[in-house]
Steps between C-alpha positions, in 0.01 A plus 500: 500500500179351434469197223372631156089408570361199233253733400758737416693290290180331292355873445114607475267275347371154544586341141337129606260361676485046535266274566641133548207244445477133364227685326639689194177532315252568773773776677508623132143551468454655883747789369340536172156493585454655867840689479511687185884381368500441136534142279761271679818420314542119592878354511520115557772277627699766586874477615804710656855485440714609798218368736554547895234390780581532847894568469486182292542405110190450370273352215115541465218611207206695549253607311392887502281756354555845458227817450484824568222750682673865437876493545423178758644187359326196660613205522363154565770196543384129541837240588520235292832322681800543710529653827446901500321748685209472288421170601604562893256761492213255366610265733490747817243731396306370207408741153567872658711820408814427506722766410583858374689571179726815486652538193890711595757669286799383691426135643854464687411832716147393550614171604729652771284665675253215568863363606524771680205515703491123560313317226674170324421399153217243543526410067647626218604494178544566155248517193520641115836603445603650761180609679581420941256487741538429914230441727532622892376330753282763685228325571496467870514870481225595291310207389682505111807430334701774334675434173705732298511438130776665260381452142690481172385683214324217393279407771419915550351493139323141580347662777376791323341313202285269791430870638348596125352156446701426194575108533 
């Protein structure tokens, strides 16, 4: 039998799309301006509980932006400290894309199949109250990271009042 596909398991649509840059503002501004997303939601100093990076316990802020252009969240992330992949990718690549967001119903059976078909947990961890997110380490693949985000009802209706604007 052939291993439930990740695509399967994260379902249609592309919920996220991140830039990493030491650059919040100017990355900001790029998106705004020449991309058509709407007025950036800006987050500073943020931190994790529950925080893995490579297999390991971890600890590290960031700051991060969100908009939106249609149903396209974008999101910009500048590392502030501690070792994660945000700052591994500045360090190997410099600002870029970085990864896809896919927002999933059922995390655990999402997370399987990446299991399934091969893909480790590059970072994780846990934000709001119980909002989880996991990042996949498909890069040598396809040139991006995949992360899968299960949101509480909190973070859903956060995310839909940057969508409107109202903040």
């Amino acid at each position: 039998m052939t291993a439930p596909t990740p695509v399967s398991a994260i379902g249609d649509a592309i919920h996220q799309i991140c830039f990493v840059t030491d650059d919040l503002e100017g990355t900001q501004r790029f998106l705004h301006d020449h991309m058509g997303t709407g007025r950036f939601r800006v987050f500073e100093d943020v931190r994790f509980r529950d925080l893995t990076y490579r297999g390991q316990p971890a600890e590290f802020r960031i700051n991060l932006s969100l908009a939106y252009a249609g149903d396209t969240q974008f999101e910009v992330i500048r590392p502030l400290s501690g070792p994660s992949l945000y700052t591994e990718f500045l360090e190997r690549r410099g600002p870029g894309l970085h990864h896809l967001g896919f927002l999933v119903e059922d995390f655990d059976a999402a997370a399987a199949a990446y299991a399934a078909n091969g893909y480790e947990v590059a970072q994780s961890g846990t934000f709001g109250a119980a909002t989880r997110f996991a990042y996949y380490d498909t890069e040598a693949a396809c040139g991006a990271i995949m992360e899968l985000i299960e949101c509480d009802d909190a973070v859903r209706q956060l995310f839909d009042a940057i969508k409107r604007g109202d903040f």
